[in-house]
N, CA, C and O atoms as CSV, one atom per row, in Angstrom:
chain,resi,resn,atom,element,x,y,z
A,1,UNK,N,N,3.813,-0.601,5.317
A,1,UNK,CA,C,4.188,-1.814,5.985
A,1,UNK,C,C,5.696,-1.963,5.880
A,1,UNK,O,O,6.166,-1.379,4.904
A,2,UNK,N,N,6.421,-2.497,6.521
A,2,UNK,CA,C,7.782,-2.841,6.979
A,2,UNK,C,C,7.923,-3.633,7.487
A,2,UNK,O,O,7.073,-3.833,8.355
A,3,UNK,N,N,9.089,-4.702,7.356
A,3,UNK,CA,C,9.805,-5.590,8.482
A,3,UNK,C,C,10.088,-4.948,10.071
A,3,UNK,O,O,10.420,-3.763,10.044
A,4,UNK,N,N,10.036,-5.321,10.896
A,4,UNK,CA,C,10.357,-5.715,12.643
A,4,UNK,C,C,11.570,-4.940,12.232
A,4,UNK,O,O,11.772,-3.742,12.436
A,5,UNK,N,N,12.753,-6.247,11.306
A,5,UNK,CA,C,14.065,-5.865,12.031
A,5,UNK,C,C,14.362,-4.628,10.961
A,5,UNK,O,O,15.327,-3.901,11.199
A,6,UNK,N,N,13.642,-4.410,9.925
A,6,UNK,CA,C,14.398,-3.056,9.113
A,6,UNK,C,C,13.704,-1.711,10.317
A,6,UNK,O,O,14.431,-0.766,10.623
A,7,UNK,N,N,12.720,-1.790,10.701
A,7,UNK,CA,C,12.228,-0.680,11.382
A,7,UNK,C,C,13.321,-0.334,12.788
A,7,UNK,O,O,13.620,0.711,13.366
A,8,UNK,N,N,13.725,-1.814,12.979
A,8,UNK,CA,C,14.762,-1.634,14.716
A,8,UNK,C,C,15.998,-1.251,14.211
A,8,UNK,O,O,16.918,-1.344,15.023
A,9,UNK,N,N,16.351,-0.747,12.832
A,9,UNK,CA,C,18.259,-0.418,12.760
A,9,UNK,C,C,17.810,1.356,11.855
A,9,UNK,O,O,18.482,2.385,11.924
A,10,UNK,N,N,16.689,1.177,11.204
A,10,UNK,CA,C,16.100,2.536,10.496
A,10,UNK,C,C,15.838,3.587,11.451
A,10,UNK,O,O,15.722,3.406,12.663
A,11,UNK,N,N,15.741,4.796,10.796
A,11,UNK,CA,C,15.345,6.028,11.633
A,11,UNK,C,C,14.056,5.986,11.908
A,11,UNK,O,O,13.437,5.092,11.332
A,12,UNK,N,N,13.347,6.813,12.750
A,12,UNK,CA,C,12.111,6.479,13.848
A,12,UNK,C,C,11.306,6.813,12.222
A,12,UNK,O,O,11.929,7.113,11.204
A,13,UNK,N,N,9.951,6.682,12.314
A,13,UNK,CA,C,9.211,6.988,11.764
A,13,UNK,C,C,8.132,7.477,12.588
A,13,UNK,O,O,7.342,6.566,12.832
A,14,UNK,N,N,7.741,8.809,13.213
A,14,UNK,CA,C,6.643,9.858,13.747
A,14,UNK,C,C,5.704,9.894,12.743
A,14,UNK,O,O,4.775,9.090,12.666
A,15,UNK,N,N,5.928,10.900,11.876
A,15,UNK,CA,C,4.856,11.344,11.412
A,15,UNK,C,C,5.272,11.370,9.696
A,15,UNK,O,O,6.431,11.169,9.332
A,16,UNK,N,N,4.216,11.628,8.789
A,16,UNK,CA,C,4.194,11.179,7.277
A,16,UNK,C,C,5.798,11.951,7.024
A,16,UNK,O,O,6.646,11.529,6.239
A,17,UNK,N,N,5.885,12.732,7.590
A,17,UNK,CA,C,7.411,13.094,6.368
A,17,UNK,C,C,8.612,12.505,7.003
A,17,UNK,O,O,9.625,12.639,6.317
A,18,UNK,N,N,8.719,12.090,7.764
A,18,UNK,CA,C,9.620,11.208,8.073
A,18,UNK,C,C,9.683,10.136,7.076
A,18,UNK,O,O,10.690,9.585,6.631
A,19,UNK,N,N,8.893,10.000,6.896
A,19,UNK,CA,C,8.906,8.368,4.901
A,19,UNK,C,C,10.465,9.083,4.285
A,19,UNK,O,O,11.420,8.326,4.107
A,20,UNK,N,N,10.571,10.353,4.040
A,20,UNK,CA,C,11.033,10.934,3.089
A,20,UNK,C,C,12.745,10.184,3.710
A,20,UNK,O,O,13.395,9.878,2.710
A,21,UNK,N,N,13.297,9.954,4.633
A,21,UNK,CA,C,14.349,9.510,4.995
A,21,UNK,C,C,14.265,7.807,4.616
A,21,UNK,O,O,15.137,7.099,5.120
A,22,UNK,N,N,13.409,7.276,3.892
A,22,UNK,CA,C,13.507,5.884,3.878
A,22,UNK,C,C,13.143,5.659,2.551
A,22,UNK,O,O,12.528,6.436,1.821
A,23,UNK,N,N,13.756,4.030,2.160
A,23,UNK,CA,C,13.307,3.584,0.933
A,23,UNK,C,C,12.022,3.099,0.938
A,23,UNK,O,O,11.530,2.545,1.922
A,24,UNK,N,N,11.308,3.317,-0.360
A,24,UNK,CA,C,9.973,2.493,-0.602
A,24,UNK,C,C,10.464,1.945,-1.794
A,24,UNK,O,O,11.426,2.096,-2.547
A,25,UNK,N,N,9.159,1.048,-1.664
A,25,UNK,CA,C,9.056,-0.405,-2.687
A,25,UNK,C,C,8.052,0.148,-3.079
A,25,UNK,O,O,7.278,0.519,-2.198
A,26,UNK,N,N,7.697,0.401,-4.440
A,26,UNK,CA,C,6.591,0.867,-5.375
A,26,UNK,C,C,6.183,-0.141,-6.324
A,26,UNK,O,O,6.906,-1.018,-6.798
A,27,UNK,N,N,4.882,0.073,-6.576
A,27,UNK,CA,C,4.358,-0.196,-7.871
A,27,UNK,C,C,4.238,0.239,-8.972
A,27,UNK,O,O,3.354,1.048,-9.254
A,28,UNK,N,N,5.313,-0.315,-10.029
A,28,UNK,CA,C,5.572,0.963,-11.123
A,28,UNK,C,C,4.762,0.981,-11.644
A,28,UNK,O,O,5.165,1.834,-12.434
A,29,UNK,N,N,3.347,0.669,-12.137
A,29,UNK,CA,C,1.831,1.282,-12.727
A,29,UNK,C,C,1.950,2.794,-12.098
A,29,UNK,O,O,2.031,3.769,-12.845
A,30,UNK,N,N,1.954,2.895,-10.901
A,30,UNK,CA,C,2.029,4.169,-10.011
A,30,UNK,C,C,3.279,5.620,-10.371
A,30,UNK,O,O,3.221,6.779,-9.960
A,31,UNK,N,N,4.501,4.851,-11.426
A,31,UNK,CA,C,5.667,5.728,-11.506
A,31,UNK,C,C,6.606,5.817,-10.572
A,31,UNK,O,O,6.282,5.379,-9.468
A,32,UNK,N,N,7.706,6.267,-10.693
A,32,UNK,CA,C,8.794,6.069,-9.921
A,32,UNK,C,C,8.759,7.058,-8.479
A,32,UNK,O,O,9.191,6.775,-7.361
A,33,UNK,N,N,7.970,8.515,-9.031
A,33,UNK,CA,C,8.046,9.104,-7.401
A,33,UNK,C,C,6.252,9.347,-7.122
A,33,UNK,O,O,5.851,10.476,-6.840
A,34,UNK,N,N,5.091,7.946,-7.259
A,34,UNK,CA,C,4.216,8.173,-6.718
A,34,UNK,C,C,3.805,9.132,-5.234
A,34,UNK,O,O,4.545,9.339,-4.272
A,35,UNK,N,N,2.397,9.604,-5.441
A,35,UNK,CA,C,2.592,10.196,-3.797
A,35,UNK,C,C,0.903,9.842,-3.562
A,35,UNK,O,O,0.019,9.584,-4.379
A,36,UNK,N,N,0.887,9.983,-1.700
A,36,UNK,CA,C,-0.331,9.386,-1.283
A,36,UNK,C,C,-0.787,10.630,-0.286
A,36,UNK,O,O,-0.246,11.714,-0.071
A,37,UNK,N,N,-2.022,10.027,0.246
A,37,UNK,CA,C,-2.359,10.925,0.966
A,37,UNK,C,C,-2.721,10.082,2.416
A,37,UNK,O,O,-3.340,9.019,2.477
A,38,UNK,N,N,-2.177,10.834,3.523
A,38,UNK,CA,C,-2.331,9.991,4.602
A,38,UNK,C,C,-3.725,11.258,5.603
A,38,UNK,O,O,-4.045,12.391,5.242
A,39,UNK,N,N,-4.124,10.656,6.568
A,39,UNK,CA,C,-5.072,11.533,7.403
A,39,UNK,C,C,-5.065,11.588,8.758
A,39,UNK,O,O,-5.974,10.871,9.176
A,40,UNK,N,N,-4.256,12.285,9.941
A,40,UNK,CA,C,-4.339,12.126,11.034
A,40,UNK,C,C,-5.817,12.012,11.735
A,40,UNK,O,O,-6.901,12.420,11.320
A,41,UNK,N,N,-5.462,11.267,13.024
A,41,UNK,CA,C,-6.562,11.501,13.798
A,41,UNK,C,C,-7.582,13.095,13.749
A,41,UNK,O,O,-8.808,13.169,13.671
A,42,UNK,N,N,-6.739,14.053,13.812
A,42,UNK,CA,C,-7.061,15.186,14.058
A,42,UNK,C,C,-7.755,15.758,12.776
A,42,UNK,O,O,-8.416,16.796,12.775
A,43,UNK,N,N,-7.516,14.911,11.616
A,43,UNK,CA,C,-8.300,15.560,10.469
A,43,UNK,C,C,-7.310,16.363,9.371
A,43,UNK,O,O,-7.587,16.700,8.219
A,44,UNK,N,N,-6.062,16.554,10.123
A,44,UNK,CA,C,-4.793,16.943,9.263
A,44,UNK,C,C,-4.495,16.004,8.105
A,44,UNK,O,O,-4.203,14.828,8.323
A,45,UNK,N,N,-4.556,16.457,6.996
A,45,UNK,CA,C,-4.068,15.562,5.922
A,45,UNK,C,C,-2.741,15.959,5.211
A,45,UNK,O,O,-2.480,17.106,4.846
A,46,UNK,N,N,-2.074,15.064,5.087
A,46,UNK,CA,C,-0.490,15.076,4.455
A,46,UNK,C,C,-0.398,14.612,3.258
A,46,UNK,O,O,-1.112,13.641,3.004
A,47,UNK,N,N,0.345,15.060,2.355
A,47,UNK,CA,C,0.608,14.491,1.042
A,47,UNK,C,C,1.882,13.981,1.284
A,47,UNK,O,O,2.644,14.684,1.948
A,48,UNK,N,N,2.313,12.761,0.826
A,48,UNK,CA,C,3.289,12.075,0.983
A,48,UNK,C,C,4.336,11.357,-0.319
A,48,UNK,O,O,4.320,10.129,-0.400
A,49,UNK,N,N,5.138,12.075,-1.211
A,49,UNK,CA,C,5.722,11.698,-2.298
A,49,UNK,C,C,6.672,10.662,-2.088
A,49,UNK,O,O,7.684,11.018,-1.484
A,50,UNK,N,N,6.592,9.257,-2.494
A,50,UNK,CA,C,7.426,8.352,-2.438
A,50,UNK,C,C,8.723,8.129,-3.252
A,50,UNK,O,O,8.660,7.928,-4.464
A,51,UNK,N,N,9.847,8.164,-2.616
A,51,UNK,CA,C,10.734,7.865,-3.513
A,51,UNK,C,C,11.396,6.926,-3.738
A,51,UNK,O,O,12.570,7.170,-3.456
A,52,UNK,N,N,11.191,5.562,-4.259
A,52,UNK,CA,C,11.129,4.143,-4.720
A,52,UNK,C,C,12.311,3.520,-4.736
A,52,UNK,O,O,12.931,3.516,-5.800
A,53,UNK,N,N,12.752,3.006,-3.822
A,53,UNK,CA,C,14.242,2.603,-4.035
A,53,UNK,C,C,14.077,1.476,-5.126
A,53,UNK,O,O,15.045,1.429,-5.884
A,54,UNK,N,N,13.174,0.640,-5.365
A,54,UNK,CA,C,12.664,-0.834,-6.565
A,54,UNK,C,C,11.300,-0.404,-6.593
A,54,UNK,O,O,10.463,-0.063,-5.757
A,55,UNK,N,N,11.355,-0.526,-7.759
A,55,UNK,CA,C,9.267,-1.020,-8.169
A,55,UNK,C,C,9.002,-2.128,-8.524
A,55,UNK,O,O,10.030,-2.785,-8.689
A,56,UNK,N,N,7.841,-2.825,-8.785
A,56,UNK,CA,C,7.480,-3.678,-9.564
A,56,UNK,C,C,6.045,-3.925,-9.820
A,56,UNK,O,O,5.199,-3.249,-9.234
A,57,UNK,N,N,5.631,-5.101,-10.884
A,57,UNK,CA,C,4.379,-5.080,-10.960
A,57,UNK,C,C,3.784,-6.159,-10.233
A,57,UNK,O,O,2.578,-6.382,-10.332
A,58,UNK,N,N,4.489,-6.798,-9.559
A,58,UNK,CA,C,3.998,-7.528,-8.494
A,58,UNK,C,C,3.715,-7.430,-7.188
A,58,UNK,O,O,4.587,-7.486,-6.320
A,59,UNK,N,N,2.397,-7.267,-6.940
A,59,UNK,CA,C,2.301,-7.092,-5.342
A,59,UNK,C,C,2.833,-8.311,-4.110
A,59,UNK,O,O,3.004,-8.246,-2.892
A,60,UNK,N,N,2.954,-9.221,-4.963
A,60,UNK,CA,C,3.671,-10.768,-4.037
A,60,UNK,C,C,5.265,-9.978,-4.011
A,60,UNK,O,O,5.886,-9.817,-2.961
A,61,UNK,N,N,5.693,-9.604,-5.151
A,61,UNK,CA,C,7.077,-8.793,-4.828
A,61,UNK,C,C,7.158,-8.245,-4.025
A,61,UNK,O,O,7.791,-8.621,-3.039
A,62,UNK,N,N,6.678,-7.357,-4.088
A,62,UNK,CA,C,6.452,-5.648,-3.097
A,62,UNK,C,C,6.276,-6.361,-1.675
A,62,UNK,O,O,6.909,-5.880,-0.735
A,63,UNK,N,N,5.489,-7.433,-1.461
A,63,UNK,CA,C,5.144,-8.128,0.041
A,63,UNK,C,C,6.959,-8.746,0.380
A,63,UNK,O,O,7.611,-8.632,1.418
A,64,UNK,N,N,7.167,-9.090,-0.327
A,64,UNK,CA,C,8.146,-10.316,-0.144
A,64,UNK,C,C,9.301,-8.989,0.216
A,64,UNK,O,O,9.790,-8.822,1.333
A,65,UNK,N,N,9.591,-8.132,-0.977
A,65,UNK,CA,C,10.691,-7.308,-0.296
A,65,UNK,C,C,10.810,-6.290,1.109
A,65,UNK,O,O,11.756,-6.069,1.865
A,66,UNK,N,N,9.491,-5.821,1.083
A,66,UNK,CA,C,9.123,-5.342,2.157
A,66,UNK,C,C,9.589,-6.435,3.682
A,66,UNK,O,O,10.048,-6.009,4.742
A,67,UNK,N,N,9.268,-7.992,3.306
A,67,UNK,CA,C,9.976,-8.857,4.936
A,67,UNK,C,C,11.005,-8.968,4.694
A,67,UNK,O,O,11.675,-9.103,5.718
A,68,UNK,N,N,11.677,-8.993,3.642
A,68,UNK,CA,C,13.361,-8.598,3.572
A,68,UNK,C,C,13.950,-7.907,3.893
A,68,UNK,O,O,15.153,-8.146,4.002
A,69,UNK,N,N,13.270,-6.316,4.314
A,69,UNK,CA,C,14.133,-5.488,4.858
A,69,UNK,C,C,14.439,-4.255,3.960
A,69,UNK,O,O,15.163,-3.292,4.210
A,70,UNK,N,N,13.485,-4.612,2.525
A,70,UNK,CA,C,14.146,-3.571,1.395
A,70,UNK,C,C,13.960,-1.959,1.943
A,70,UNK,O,O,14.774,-1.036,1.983
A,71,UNK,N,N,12.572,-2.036,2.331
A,71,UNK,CA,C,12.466,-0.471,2.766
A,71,UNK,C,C,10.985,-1.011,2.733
A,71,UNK,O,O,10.636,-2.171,2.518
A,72,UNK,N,N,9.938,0.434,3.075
A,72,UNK,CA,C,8.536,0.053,3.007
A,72,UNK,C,C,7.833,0.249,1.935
A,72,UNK,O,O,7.994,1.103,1.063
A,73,UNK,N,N,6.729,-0.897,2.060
A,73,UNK,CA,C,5.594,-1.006,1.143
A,73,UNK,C,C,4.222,-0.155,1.430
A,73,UNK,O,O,3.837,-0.086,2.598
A,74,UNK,N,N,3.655,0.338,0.645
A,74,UNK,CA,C,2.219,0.822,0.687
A,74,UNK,C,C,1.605,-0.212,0.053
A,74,UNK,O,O,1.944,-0.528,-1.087
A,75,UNK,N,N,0.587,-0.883,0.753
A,75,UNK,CA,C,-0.166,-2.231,0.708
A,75,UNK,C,C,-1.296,-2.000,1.410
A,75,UNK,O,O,-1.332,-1.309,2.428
A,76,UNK,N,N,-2.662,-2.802,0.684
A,76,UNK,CA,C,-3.643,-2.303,1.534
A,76,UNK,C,C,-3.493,-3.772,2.591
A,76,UNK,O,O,-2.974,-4.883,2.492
A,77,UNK,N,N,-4.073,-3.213,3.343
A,77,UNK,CA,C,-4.047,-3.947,4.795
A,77,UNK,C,C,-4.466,-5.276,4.863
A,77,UNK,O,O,-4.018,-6.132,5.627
A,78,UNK,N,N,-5.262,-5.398,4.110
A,78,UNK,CA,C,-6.191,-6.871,3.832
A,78,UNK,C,C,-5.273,-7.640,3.432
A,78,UNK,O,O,-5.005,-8.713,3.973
A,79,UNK,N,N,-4.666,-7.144,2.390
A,79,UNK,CA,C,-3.618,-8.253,1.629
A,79,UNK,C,C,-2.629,-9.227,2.319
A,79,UNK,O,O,-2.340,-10.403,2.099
A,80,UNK,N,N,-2.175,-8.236,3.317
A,80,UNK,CA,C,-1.205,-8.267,4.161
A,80,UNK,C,C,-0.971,-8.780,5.929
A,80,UNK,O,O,-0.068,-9.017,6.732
A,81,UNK,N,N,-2.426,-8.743,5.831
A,81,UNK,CA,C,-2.959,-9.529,7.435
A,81,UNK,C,C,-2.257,-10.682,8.152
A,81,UNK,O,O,-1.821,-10.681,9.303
A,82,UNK,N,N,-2.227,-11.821,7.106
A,82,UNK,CA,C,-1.201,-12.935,7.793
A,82,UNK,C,C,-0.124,-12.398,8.359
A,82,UNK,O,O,0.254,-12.484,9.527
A,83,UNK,N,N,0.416,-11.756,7.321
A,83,UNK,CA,C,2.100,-11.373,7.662
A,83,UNK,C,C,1.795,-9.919,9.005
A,83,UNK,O,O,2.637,-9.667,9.867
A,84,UNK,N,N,0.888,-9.403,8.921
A,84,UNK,CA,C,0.941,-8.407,10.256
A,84,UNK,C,C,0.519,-9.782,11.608
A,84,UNK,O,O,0.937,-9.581,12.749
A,85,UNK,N,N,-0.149,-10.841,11.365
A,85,UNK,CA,C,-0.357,-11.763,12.499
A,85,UNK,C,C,0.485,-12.325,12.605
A,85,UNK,O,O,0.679,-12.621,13.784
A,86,UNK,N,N,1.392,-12.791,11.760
A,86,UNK,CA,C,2.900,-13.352,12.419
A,86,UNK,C,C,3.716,-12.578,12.292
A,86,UNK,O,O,4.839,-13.074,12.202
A,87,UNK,N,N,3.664,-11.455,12.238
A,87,UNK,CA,C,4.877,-10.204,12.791
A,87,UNK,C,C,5.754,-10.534,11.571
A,87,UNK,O,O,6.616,-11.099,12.244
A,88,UNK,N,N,6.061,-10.600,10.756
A,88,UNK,CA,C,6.871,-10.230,9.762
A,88,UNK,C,C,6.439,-9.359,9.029
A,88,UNK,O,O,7.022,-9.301,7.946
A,89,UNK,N,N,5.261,-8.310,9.258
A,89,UNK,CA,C,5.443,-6.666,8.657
A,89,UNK,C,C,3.962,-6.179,9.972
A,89,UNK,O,O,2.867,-6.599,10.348
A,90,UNK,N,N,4.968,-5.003,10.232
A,90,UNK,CA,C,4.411,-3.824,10.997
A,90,UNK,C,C,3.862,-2.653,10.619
A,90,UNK,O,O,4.680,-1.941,10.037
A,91,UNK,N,N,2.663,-2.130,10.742
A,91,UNK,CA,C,1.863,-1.465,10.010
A,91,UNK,C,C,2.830,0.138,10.535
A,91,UNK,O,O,2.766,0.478,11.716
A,92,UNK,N,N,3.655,0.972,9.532
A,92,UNK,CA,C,3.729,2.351,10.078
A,92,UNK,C,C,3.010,3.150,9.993
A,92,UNK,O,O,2.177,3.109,9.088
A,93,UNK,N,N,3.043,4.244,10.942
A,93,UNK,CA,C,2.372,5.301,11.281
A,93,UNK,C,C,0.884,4.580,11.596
A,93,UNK,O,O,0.107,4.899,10.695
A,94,UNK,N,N,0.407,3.930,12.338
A,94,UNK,CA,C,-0.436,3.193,12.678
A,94,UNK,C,C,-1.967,4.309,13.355
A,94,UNK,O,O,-3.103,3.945,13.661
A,95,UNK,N,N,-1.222,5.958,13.386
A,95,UNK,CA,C,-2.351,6.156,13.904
A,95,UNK,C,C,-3.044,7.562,13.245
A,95,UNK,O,O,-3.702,8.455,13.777
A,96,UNK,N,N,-2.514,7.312,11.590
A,96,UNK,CA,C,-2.925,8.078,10.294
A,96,UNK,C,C,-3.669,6.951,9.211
A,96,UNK,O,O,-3.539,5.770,9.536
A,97,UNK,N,N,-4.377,7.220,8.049
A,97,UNK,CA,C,-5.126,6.787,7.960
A,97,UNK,C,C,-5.164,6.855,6.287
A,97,UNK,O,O,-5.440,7.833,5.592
A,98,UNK,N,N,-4.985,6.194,6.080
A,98,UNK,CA,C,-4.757,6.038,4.033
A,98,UNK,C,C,-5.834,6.569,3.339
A,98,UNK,O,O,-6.972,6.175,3.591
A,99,UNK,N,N,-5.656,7.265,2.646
A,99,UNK,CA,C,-6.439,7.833,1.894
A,99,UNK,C,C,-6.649,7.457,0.318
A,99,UNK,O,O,-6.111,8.058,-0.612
A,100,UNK,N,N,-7.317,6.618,0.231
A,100,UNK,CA,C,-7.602,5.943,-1.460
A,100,UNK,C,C,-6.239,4.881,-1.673
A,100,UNK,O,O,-5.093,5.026,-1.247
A,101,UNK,N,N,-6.654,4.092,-2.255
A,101,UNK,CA,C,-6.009,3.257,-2.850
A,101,UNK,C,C,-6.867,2.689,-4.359
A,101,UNK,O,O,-7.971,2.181,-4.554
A,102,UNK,N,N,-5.561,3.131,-5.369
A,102,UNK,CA,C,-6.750,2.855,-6.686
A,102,UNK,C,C,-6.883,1.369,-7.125
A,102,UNK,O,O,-5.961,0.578,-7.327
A,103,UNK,N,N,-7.745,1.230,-7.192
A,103,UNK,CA,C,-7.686,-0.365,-8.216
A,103,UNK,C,C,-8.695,-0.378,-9.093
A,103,UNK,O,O,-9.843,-0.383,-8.648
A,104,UNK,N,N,-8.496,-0.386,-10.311
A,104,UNK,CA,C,-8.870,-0.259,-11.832
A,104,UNK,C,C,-9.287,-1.989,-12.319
A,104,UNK,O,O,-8.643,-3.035,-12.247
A,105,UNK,N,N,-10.604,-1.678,-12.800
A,105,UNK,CA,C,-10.826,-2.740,-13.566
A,105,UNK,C,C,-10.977,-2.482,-14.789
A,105,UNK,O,O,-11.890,-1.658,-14.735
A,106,UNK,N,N,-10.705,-2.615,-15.952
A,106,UNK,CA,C,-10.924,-2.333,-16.708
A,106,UNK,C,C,-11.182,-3.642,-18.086
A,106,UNK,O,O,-10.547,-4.688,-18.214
A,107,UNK,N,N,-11.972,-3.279,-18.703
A,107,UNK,CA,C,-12.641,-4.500,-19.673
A,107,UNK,C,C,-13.178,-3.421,-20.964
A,107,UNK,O,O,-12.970,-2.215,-21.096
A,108,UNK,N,N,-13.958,-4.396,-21.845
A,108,UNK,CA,C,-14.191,-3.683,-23.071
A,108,UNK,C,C,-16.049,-3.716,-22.688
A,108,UNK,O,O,-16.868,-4.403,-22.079
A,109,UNK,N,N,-15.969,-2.522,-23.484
A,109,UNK,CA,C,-17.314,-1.904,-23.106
A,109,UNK,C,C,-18.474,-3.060,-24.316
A,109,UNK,O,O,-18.366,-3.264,-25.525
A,110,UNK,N,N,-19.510,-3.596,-23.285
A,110,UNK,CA,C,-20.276,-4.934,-24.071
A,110,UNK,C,C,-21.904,-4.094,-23.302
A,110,UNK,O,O,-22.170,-3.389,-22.328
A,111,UNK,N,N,-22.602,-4.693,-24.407
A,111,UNK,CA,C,-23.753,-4.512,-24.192
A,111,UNK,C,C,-24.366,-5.474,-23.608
A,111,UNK,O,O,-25.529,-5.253,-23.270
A,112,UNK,N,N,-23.802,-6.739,-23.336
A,112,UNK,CA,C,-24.378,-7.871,-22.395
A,112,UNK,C,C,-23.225,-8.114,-21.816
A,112,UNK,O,O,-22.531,-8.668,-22.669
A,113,UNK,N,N,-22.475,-7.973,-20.559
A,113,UNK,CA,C,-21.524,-8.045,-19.730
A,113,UNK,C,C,-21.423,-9.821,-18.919
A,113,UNK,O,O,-22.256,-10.212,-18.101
A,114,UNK,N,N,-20.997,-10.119,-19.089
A,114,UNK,CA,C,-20.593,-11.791,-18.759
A,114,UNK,C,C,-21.041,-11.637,-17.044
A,114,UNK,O,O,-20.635,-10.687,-16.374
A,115,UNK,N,N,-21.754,-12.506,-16.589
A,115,UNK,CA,C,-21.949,-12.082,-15.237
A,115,UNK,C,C,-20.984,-12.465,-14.292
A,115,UNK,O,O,-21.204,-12.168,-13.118
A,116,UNK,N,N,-19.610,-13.271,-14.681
A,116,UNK,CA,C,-18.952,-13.433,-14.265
A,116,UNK,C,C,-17.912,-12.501,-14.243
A,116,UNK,O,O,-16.955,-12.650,-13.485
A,117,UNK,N,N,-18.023,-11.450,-15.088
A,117,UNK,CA,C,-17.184,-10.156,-14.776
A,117,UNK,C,C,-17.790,-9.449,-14.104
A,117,UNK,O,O,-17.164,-8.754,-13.304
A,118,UNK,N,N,-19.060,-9.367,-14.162
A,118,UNK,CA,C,-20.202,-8.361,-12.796
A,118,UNK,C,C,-19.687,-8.607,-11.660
A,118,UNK,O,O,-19.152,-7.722,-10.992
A,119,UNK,N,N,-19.784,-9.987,-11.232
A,119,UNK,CA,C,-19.588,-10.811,-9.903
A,119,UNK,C,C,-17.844,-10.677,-9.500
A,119,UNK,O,O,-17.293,-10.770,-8.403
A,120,UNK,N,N,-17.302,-10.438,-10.796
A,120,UNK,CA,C,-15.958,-9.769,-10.116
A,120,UNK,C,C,-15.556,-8.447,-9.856
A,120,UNK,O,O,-14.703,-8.122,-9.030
A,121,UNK,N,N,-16.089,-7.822,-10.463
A,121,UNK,CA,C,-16.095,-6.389,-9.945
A,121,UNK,C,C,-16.983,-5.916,-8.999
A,121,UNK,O,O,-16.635,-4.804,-8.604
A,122,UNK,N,N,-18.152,-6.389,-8.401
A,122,UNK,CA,C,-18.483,-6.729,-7.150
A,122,UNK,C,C,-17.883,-6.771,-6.057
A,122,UNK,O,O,-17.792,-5.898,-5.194
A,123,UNK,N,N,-17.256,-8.317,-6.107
A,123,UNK,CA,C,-16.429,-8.896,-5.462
A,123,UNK,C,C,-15.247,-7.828,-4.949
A,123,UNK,O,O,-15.169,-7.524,-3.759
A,124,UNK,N,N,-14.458,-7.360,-5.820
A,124,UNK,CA,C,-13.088,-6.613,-5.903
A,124,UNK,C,C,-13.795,-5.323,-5.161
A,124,UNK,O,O,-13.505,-5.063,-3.993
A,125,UNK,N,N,-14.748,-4.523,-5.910
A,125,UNK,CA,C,-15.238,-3.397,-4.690
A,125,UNK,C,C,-15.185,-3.634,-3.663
A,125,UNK,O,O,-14.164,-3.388,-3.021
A,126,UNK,N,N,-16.071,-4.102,-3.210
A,126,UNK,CA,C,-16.665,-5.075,-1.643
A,126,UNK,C,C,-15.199,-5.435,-0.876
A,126,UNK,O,O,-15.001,-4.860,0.194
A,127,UNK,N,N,-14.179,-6.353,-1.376
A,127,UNK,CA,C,-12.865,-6.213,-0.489
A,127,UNK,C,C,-12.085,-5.201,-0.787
A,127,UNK,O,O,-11.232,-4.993,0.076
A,128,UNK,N,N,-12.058,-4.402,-1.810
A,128,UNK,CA,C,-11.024,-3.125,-1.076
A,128,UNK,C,C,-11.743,-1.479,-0.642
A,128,UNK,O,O,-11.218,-0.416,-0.310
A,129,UNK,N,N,-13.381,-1.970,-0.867
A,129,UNK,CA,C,-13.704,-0.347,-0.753
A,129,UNK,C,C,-13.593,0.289,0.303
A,129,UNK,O,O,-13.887,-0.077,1.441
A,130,UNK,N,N,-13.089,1.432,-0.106
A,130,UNK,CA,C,-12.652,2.280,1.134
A,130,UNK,C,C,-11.420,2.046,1.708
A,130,UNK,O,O,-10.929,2.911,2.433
A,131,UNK,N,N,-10.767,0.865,1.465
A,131,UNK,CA,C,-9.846,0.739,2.684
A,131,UNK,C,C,-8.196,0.574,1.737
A,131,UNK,O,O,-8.047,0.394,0.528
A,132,UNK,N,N,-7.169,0.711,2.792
A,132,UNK,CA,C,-6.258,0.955,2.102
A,132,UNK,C,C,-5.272,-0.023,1.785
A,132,UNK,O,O,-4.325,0.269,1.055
């Protein structure tokens, strides 16, 4: 995802290695030169190493710098919907296809599990499974 006006003064973005000419906004859980995997229409898959101009552990960050103009975010799509409906971030490479996005729950291992942690890890599957 990206801002309108950083994408209209930046170099084109075609295809996954073109990223490599631009800044990203990372999530440092992920490390400083995370990499992803994107999937063309055609079934071609690309590995894509990010090189992080800022990280942080905030995904409200990562949203917020991304409409500033910092460079682009890898965000799953859901998160980010308002801001793709009022055009302050544009989905790139719109016609490749994300491949995993991790999200970790992690808790202490109980022999009677609170059902209110069931019902959230439920929950958390159900909106990001599969998607990026």
């Amino acid at each position: 995802m990206a801002a309108p006006d950083y994408l209209a003064t930046a170099p084109r973005i075609d295809i996954p290695a073109d990223l490599a000419r631009h800044p990203m906004i990372g999530f440092a859980g992920f490390g400083k030169r995370p990499s992803f995997a994107l999937e063309a229409a055609n079934g071609t898959r690309t590995e894509v190493e990010m090189d992080c101009r800022v990280t942080t552990t905030s995904a409200l960050a990562i949203m917020h710098w991304a409409i500033a103009g910092v460079g682009i975010a890898r965000m799953p799509r859901r998160t980010v919907q308002t801001e793709i409906d009022r055009g302050t971030l544009v989905q790139v490479l719109p016609t490749y296809t994300p491949l995993g996005f991790p999200v970790f729950a992690v808790y202490m291992p109980e022999r009677f599990r609170p059902a209110n942690v069931r019902r959230l890890i439920d929950h958390a599957t159900a909106w990001f499974g599969g998607e990026f």
